[in-house]
C-alpha positions in Angstrom: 0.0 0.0 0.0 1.6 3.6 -0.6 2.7 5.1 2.4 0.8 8.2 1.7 -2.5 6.7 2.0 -1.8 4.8 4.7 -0.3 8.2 6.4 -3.7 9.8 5.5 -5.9 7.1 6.8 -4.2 6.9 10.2 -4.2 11.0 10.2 -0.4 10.9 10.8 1.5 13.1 9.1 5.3 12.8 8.0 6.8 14.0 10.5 5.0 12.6 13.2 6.1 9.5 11.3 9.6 10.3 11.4 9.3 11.3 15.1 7.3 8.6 16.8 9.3 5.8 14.1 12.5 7.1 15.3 13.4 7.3 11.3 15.0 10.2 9.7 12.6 12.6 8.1 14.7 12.3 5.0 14.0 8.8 5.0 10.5 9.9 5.0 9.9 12.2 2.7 11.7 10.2 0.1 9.4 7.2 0.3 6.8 9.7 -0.1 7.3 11.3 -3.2 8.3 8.3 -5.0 12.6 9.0 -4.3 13.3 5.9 -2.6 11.2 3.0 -2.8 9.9 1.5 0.4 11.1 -2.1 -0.6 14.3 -1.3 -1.0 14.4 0.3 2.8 16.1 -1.9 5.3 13.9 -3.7 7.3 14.6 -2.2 10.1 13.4 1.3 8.4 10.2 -0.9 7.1 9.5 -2.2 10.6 9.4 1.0 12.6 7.4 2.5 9.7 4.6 -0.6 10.0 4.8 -0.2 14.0 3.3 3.3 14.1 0.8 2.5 11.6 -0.3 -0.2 12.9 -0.1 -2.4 10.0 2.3 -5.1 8.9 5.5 -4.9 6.7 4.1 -7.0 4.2 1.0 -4.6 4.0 3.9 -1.8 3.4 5.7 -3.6 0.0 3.5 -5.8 -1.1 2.0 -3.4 -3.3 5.9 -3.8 -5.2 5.7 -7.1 -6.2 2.8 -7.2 -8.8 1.9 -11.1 -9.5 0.4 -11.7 -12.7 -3.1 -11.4 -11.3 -2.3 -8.0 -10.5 -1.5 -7.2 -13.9 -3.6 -4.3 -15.9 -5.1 -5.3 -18.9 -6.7 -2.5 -21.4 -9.8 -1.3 -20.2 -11.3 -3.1 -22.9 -10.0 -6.1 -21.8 -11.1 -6.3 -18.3 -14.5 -4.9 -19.3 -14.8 -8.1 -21.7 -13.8 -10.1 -18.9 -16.2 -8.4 -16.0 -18.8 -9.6 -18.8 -18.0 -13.0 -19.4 -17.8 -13.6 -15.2 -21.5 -12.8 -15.3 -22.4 -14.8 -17.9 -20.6 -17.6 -16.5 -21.3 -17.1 -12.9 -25.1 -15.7 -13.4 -26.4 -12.4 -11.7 -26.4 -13.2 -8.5 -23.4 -15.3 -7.7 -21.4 -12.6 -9.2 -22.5 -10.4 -6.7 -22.0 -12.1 -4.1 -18.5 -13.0 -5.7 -17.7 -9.7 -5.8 -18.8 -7.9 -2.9 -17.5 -10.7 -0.7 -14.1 -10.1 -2.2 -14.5 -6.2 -2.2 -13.5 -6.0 -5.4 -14.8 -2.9 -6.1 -12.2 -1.2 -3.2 -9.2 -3.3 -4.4 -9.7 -1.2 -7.9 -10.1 2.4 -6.3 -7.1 1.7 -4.0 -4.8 0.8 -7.1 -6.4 3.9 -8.4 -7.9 2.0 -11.4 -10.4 4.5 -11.8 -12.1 3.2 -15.3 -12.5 -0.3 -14.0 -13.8 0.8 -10.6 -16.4 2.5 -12.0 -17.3 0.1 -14.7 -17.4 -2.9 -12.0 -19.8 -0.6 -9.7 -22.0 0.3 -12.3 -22.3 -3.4 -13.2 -22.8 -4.3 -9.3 -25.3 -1.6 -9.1 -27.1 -2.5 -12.8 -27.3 -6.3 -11.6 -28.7 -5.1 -8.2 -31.4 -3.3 -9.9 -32.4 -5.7 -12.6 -32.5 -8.2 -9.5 -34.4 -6.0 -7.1 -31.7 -6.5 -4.5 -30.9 -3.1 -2.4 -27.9 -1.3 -2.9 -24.2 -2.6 -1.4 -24.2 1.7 0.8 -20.3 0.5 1.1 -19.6 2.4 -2.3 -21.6 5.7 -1.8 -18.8 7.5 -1.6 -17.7 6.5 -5.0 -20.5 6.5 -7.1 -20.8 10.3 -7.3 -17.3 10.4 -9.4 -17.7 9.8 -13.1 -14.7 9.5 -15.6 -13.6 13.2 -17.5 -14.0 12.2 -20.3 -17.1 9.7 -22.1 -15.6 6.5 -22.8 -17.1 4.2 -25.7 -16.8 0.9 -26.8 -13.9 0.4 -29.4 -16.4 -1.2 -31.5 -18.6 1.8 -31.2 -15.4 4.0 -31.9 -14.7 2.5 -35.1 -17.4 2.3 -36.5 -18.3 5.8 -35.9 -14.9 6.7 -37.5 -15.1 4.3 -40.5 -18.7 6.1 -41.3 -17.6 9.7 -40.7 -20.7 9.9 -38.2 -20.5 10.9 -35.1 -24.4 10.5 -34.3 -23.7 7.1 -33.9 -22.0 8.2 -30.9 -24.9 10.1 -29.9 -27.5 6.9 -30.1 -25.2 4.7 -28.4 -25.1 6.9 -25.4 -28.9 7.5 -25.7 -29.4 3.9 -25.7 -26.3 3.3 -22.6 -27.5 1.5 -19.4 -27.5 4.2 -17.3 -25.9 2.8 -14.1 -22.7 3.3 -16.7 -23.8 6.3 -17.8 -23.7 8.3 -15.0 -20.0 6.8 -14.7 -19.4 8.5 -18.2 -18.9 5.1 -19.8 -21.3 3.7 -22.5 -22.5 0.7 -22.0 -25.2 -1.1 -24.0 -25.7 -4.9 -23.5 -23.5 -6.6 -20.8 -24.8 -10.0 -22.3 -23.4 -9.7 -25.4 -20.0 -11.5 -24.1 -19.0 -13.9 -26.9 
């Protein structure tokens, strides 16, 4: 996890860090902005870091070592994917899948912005095609949307190939809205092939 978060979440600031840690505020401020990495402290450095914030030294470089779950696909790619979970899991165990596994936070934390949003909108589309409430756990990010609209590449190309851009326009009319309001277009999640 990157220190700053984990500095704003505990409501510590550097230098309190560097004080109650015993570690030079250097040392600190380096990891910080991005100067030194935080796996390549000495673990001693890593230790009294994880003891004031209450947290582990794993928690504090595991974020470094990216397994190939962890990899980013294109946004295309993982929104592909999000469908075809559906289609093979079904509505509901995918929700539960999902929201069990906090999924939806693991995104936002890596600051994959695109796919949090798309995966909420889906969570929050199935919930209301399934009558089921809600998950109040993401309030606080549904009111962000992406800057800028974001359309299938399908929808991109054809647009292009047609010098039309009111085909833009109708696939946005005709966008599940749960996406929508994420500024992504989104017409038929259960067209996954």
């Amino acid at each position: 996890m990157n220190l700053n978060t984990l500095l704003e979440e505990h409501n510590i600031t550097k230098y309190r860090l560097s004080k109650d840690g015993s570690i030079p505020y250097s040392t600190i401020a380096d990891i910080c902005c991005g100067k030194t990495k935080i796996e390549k402290c000495s673990a001693e450095t890593i230790y009294k870091i994880s003891k004031v914030l209450n947290c582990t030294m794993e928690d504090l470089i595991k974020d470094a070592f990216i397994t190939e779950s962890e990899y980013r696909t294109s946004f295309s790619v993982f929104k592909s994917n999000v469908c075809h979970a559906v289609k093979d899991l079904g509505d509901i165990e995918f929700l539960i899948r999902v929201l069990e596994n906090d999924e939806i936070t693991k995104l936002y934390k890596k600051e994959w912005y695109p796919e949090t949003l798309y995966l909420l909108a889906m969570v929050d589309y199935l919930s209301r095609i399934n009558n089921i409430p809600l998950c109040n756990k993401y309030d606080n990010i549904r009111c962000y949307q992406l800057d800028e609209i974001v359309y299938p590449e399908s929808v991109l190309l054809k647009a292009q190939i047609r010098n039309d851009n009111t085909i833009l326009e109708q696939y946005k009319e005709n966008s599940i809205p749960e996406f929508l309001s994420h500024n992504i277009v989104e017409g038929n999640v259960r067209d996954a092939v």
